[in-house]
C-alpha positions in Angstrom: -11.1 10.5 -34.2 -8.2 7.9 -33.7 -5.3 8.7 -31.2 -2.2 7.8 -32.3 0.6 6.5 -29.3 4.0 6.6 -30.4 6.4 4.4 -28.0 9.6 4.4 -27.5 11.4 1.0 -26.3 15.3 1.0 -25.5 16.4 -1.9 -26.7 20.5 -2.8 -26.5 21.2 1.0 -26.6 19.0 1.3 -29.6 15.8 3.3 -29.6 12.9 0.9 -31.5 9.6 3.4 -32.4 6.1 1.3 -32.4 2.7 3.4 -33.1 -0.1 1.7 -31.5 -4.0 3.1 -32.5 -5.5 4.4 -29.1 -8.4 2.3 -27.6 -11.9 3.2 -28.1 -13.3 5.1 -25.3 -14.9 2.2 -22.7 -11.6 0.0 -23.2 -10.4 -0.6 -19.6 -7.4 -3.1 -20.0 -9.9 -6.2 -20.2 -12.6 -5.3 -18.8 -16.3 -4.0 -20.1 -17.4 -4.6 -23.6 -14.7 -3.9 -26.0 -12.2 -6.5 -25.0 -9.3 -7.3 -26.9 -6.9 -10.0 -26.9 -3.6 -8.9 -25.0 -0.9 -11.1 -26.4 2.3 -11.5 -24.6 5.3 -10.6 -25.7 7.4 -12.9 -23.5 8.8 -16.3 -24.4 6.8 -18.4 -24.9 3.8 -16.9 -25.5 1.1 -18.7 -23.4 -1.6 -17.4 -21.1 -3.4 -20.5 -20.4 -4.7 -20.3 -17.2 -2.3 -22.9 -15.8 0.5 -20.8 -16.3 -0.4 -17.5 -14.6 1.8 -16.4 -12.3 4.3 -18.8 -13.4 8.0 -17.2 -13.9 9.1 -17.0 -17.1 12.2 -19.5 -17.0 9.7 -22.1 -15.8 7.2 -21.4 -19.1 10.5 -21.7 -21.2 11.4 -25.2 -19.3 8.3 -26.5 -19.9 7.9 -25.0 -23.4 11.0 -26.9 -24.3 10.7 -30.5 -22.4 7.1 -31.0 -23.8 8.2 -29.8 -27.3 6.3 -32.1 -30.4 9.3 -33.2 -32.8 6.7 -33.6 -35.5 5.6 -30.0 -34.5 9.4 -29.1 -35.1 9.9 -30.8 -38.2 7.1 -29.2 -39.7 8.4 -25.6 -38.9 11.8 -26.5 -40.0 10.7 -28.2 -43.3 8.7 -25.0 -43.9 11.3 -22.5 -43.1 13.6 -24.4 -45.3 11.7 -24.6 -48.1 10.7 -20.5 -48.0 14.5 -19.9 -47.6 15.1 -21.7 -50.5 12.0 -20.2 -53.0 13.6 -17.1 -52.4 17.1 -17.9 -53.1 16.4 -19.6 -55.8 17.6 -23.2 -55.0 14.3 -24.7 -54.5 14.1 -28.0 -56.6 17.3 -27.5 -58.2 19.6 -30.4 -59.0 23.2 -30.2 -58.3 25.4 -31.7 -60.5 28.1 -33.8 -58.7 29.6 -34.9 -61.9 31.8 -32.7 -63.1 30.9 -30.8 -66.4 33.6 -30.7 -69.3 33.5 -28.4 -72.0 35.7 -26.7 -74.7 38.3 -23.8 -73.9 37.2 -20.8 -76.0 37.5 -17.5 -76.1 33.8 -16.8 -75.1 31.4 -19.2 -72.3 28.3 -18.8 -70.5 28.0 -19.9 -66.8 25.4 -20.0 -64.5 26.0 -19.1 -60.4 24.2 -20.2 -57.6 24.7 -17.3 -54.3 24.8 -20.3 -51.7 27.6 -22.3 -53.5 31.1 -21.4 -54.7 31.3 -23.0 -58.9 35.2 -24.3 -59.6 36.8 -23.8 -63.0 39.7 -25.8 -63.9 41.1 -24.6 -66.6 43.8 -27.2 -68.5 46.6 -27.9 -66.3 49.0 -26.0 -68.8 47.5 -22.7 -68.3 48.3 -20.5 -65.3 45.9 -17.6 -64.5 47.2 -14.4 -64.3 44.7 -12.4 -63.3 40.7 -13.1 -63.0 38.7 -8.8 -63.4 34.7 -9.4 -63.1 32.3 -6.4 -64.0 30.4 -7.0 -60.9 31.0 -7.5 -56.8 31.3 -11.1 -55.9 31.3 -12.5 -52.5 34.5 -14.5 -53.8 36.8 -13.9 -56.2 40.0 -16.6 -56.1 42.6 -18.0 -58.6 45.5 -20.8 -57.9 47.4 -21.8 -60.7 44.8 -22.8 -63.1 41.7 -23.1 -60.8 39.4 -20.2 -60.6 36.9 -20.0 -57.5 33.3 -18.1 -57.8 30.7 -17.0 -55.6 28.3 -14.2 -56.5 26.7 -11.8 -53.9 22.8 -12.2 -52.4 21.7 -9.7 -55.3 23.7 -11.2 -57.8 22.1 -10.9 -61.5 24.2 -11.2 -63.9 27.7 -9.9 -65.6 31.2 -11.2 -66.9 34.8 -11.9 -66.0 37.8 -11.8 -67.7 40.6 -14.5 -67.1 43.8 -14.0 -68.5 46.0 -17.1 -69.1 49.3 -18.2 -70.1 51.1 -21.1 -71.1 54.6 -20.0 -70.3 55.0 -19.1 -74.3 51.3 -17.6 -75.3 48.8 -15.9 -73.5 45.2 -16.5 -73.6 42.2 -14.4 -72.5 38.6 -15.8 -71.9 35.2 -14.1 -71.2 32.8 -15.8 -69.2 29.3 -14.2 -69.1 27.8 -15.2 -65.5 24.4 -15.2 -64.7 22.0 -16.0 -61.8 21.1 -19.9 -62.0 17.2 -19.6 -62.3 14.9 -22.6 -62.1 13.1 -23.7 -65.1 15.3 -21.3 -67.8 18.8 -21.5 -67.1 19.6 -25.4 -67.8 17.7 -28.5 -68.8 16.8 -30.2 -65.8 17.4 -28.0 -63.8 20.9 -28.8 -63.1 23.5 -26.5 -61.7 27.0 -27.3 -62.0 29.3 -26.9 -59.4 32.4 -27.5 -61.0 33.4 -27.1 -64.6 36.8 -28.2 -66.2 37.7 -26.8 -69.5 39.5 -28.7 -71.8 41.5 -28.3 -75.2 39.0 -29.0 -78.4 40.3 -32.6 -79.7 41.8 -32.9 -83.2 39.5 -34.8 -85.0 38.6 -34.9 -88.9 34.8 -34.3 -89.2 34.2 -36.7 -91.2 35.8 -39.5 -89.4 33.5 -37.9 -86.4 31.1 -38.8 -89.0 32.1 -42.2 -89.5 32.5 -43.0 -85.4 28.9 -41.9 -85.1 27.4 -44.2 -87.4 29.5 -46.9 -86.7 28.1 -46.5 -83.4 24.2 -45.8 -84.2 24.3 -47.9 -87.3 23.8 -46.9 -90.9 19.7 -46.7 -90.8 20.4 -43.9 -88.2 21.0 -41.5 -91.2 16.7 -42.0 -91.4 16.9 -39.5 -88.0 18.3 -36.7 -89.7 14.6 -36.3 -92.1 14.8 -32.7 -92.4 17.2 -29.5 -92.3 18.5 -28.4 -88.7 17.7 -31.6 -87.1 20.8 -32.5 -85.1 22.2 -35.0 -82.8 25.0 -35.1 -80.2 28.1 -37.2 -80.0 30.6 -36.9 -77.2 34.5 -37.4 -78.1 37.3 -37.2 -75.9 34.3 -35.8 -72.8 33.8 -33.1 -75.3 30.4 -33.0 -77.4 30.2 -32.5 -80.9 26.7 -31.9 -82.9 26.2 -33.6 -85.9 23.4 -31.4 -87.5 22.2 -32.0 -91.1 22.7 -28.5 -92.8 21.4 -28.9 -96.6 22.8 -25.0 -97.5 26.0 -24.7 -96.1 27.1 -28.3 -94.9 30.3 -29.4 -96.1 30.5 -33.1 -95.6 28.6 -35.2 -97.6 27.5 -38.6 -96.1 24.6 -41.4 -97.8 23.6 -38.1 -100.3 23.0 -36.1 -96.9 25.1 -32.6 -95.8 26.1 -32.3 -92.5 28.1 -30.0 -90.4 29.6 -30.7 -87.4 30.5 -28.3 -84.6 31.6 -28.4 -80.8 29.1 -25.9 -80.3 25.4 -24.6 -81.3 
């Protein structure tokens, strides 16, 4: 039958329980014929022979003086790259560029916990107030820049910004969710900061008519079936030109097409 020893180390005022199975009967602290390795819980850890008897602050010295970088680098590249598989920011691209898109009532971003995402909203706007349906580590507004920064156990969940003009207000959702590799964008990219801006005016077909003037005519051969689409960008906003034979409402070279600043 196993002995269970329950030990009690006082550690900064703070009582830390260990549980240690009992030695087999024989076991004499080294000696006789069930030996076990006795590891040391000083720093660093090393019984050569050398170093018995040796005071601890001289193990450390030497520890440290005859330290392998490569050794170092190893351990560090390691640690890094297990930090980051489980925050989710391994192989991640982040966007430096910043990423323009059109002011509507409803958007979908994607948060990183390790970096705070900027929203600049157009310069007109002033935010009143910014109410998300979950905790966030940060949660600022200046004039029309809103600051973000989810929690550690961040998921998912929404916030809405209330704006105003001076003369009108405005209200926008934004559905946030937890940037995960491989699903969340193409490439992989995050985006750090995103500016919203007012939706051009623009005639769809003379959006039609700047496209092919700058693909060419023969480019109507790409649009060969129903749904297939294509993106132009206008004013840094982007607009798809998608080839909709039931419900398009622009006719160009006997082919329908709708266009829209959003899928």
């Amino acid at each position: 039958m196993k002995t269970l020893i329950i030990a009690t180390i006082m550690m900064m005022g703070t009582s830390i329980y260990a549980a240690f199975d009992a030695p087999p009967p024989g076991y004499s602290g080294g000696k006789g014929s069930n030996n076990r390795v006795k590891y040391s819980l000083k720093y660093p850890a090393d019984n050569s022979p050398e170093l018995r008897g040796v005071p601890d602050k001289i193990k450390q010295n030497k520890f440290e003086l005859n330290i392998d970088k490569d050794e170092v680098y190893d351990v560090q590249m390691k640690k890094d790259r297990f930090n980051r598989l489980m925050d989710g920011t391994y192989e991640v691209n982040i966007m430096k560029e910043i990423s323009y898109r059109p002011l509507r009532s409803i958007d979908q971003i994607f948060l990183l916990n390790k970096y705070t995402t900027t929203l600049k909203f157009p310069e007109k706007y002033k935010i009143n107030d910014a109410i998300p349906s979950v905790k966030l580590e940060s949660n600022s507004f200046s004039k029309n820049l809103l600051f973000l920064k989810p929690t550690m156990d961040f998921r998912e969940g929404n916030i809405i910004v209330s704006l105003t003009d001076g003369r009108k207000n405005l209200v926008v959702q934004i559905l946030m969710k937890k940037f995960i590799k491989g699903i969340s964008e193409k490439n992989d990219t995050f985006h750090s900061f995103i500016t919203y801006v007012d939706v051009p005016k623009i005639k769809p077909f003379k959006l039609l008519e700047i496209y092919f003037k700058l693909y060419g005519k023969n480019r109507i051969s790409f649009f060969n079936k129903d749904g297939k689409f294509d993106i132009i960008e206008y004013k840094k906003i982007p607009f798809y030109i998608i080839r909709d034979d039931k419900f398009g409402n622009i006719e160009y070279r006997n082919v329908n097409f709708r266009i829209t600043n959003k899928i």
